[in-house]
Short mmCIF file of the C-alpha atoms (twelve columns), coordinates in Angstrom:
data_MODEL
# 
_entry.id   MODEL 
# 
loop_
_atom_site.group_PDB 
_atom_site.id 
_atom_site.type_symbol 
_atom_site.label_atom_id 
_atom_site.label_alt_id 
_atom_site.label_comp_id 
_atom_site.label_asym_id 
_atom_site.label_seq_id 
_atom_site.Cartn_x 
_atom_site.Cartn_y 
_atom_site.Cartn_z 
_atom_site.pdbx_PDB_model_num 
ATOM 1  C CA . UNK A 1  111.063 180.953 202.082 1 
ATOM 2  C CA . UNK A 2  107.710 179.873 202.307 1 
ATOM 3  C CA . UNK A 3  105.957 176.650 201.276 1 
ATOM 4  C CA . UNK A 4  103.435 175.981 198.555 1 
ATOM 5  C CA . UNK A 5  100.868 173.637 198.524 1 
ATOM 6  C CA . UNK A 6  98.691  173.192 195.393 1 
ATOM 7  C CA . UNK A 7  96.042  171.317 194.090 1 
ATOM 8  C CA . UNK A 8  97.180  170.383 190.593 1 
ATOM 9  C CA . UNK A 9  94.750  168.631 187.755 1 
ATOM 10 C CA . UNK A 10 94.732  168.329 183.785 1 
ATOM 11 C CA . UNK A 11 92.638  169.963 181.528 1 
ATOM 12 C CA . UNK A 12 90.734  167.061 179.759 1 
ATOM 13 C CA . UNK A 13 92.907  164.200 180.470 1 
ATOM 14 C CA . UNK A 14 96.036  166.147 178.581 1 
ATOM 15 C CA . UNK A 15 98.833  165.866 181.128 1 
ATOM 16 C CA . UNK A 16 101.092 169.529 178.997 1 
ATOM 17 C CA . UNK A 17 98.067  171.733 180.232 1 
ATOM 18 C CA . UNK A 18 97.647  171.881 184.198 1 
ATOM 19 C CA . UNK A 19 95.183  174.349 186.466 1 
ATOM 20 C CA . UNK A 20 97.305  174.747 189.591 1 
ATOM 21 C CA . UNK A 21 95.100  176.102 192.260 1 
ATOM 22 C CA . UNK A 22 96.741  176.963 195.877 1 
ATOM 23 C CA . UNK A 23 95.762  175.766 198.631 1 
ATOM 24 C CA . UNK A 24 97.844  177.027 201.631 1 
ATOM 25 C CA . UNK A 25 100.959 178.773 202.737 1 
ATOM 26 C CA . UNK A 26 103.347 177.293 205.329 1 
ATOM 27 C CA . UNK A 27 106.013 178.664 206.911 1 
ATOM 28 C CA . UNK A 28 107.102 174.845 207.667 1 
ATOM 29 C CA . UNK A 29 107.421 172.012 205.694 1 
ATOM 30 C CA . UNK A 30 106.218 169.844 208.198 1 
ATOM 31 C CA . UNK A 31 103.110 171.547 208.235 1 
ATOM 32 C CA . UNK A 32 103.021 171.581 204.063 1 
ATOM 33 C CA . UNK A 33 103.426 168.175 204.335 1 
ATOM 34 C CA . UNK A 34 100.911 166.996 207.198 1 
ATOM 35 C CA . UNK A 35 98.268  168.836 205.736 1 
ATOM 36 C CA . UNK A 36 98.857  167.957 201.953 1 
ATOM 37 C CA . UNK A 37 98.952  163.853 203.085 1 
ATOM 38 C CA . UNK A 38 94.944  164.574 204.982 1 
ATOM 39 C CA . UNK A 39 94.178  166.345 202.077 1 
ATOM 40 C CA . UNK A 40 95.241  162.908 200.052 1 
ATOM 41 C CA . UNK A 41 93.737  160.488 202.148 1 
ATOM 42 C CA . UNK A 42 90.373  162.429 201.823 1 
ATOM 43 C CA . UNK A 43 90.475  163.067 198.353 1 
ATOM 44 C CA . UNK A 44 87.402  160.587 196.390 1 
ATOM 45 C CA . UNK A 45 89.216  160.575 192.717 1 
ATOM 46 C CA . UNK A 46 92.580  160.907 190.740 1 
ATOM 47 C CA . UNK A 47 91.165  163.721 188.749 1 
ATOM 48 C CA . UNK A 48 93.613  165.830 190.635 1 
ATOM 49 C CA . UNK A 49 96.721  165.819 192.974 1 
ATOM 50 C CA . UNK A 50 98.796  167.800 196.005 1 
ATOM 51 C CA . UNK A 51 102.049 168.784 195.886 1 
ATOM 52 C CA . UNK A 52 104.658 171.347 198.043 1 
ATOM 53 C CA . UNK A 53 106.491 173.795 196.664 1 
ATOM 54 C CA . UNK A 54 109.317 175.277 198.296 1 
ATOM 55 C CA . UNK A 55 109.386 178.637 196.044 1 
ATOM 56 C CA . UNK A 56 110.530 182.730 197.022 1 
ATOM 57 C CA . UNK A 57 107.415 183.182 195.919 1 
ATOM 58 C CA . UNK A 58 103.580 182.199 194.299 1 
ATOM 59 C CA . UNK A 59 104.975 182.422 190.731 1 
ATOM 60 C CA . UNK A 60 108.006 181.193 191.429 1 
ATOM 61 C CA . UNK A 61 106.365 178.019 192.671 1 
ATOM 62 C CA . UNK A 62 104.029 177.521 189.744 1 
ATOM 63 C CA . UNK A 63 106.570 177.932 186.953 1 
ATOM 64 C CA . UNK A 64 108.696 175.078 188.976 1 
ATOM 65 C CA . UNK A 65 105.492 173.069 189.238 1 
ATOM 66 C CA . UNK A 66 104.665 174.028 184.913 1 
ATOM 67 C CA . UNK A 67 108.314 173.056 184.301 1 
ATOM 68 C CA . UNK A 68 108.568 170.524 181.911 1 
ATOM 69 C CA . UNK A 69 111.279 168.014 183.356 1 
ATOM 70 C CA . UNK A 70 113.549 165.557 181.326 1 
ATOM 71 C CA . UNK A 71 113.483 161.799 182.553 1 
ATOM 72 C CA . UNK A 72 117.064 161.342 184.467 1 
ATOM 73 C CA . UNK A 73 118.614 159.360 181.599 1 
ATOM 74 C CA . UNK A 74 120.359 157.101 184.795 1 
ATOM 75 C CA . UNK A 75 117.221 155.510 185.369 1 
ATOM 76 C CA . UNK A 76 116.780 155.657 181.617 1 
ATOM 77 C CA . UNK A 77 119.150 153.354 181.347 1 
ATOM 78 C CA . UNK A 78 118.786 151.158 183.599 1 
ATOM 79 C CA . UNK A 79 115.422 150.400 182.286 1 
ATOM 80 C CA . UNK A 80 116.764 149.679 179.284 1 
ATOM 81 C CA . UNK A 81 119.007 146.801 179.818 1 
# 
């Protein structure tokens, strides 16, 4: 399976709506990864963000990325005491 790498940013400052635009395929993650940290340390604002996506395919990797995820309620927890 291939690997993803977007560039990710919100729509006015609203973190539920994202534009996901990709950057690259890899065959490796090494490679993902090398070229999504330059891609980082060149980057001027935190308007937007890179991430890799380790997907069977494009859509596959931007629903995982659109996913809404639950906070582990471990770590929930342990914040709370």
């Amino acid at each position: 399976m291939p690997y993803y790498l977007f560039k990710i940013s919100s729509r006015d400052s609203i973190d539920l709506v994202k534009d996901l635009e990709l950057v690259e395929v890899f065959e490796a993650f090494r490679d993902a990864k090398i070229e999504a940290k330059k891609l980082r340390s060149e980057q001027d604002d935190d308007d937007f963000s890179y991430k890799v996506m380790f997907a069977d395919n494009q859509l596959s990797a931007e629903e995982q990325l659109l996913e809404k995820r639950e906070k582990d309620r471990k770590s929930t927890r342990l914040n709370s005491s």
